[in-house]
Every structure is written in C-alpha cells, then in structure tokens.
C-alpha positions as CSV (number, residue, x, y, z in Angstrom):
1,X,-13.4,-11.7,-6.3
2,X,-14.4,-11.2,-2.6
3,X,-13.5,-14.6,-2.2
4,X,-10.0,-14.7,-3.7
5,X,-8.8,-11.5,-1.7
6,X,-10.4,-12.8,1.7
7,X,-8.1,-15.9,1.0
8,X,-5.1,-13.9,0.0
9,X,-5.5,-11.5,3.3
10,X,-5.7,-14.9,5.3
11,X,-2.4,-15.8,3.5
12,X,-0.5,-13.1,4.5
13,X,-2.0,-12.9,8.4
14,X,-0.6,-16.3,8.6
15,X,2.8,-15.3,7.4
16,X,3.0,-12.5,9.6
17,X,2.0,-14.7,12.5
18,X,4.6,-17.0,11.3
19,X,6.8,-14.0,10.8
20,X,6.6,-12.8,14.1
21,X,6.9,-16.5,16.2
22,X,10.0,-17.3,14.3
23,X,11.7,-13.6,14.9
24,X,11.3,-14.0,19.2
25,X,14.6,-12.0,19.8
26,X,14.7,-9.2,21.6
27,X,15.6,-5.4,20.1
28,X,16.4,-2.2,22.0
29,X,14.6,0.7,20.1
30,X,15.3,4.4,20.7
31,X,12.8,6.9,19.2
32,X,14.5,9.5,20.7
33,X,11.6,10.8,23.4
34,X,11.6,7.1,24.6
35,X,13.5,3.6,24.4
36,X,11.8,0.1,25.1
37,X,12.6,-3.3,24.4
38,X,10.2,-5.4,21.9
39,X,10.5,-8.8,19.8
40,X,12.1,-8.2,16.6
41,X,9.0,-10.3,14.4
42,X,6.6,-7.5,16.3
43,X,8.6,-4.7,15.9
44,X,8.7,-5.2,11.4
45,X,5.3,-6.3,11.6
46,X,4.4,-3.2,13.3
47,X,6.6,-1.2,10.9
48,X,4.8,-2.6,8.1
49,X,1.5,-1.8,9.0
50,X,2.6,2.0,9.6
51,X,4.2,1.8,6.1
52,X,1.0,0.4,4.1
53,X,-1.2,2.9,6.3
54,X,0.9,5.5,5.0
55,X,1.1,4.5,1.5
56,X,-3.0,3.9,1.8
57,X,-3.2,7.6,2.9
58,X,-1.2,8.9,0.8
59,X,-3.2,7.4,-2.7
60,X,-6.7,8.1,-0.9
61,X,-7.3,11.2,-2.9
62,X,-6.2,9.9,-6.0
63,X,-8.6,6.9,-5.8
64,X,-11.5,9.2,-4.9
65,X,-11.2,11.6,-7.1
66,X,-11.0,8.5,-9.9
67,X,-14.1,7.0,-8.7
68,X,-15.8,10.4,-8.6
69,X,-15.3,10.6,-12.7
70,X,-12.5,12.8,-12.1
71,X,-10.0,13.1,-14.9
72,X,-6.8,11.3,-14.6
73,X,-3.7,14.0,-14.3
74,X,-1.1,10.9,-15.3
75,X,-0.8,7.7,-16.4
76,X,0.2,5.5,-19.4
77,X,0.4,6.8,-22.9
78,X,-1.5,5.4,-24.7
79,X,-0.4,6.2,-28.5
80,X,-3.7,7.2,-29.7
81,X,-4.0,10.8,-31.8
82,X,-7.5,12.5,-32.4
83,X,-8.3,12.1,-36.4
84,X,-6.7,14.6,-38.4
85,X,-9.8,16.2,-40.8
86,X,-9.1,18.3,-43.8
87,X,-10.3,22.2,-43.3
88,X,-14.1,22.2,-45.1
89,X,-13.7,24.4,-48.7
C-alpha cells in the first residue's frame, strides 16, 4: 500500500511541476498589507497547498480521536436495530 501511494504522490508532484511550467504568466496579487508579482502556475500551486493544509488541520481531531477508540459522533446509517426480546413472564 506504501507503494501505490508513494507512486500516486509522485504523480501528482509531476503534474504540479507540469502545472506550474505551463502557467509562466505573470499575476499582480494584493493581500491587502502587501502586493507582489508571482507566476500564475506558483501562485495555485501555492493556493493548493494552503487549502489541503487547512483541510488536513481541520479533520486532525477527528482522525485521532478515531484511532484512539473514540466513538464516532456521525457517519452512515447503517439500517441495523438491536433485537427486539419479549419481556421474561
């Protein structure tokens, strides 16, 4: 499994370096304290990485709380009921 997601990360670097040579114009970005220019291929690149750190932070408790044994607080239904017993006599 290792394997297959080493290859698939590889994949993706060299679609991003792809990406990034085949975007070479030049942008004019104002963040409002400061304004630069940068390549266009950089700039979404760089945006992406922000975005997946983000989304990484932001489902970090959730994972470690599910590999601590935690129990989950959502998720699918899955249709199952608990036996129904008759009251003993």
């Amino acid at each position: 499994m290792r394997v297959i997601k080493a290859l698939a990360a590889l994949c993706f670097v060299v679609i991003g370096v792809l990406f990034g040579a085949l975007n070479r114009d030049h942008v004019h970005v104002d963040v409002g304290v400061a304004s630069f220019d940068v390549r266009l291929g950089f700039l979404i690149l760089v945006v992406a990485l922000i975005a997946a750190c983000l989304g990484g932070l932001a489902v970090w408790p959730m994972r470690r709380k599910l590999r601590a044994g935690g129990t989950r607080s959502s998720g699918p239904v899955t249709g199952e009921m608990p036996a129904l017993r008759e009251p003993p006599r």
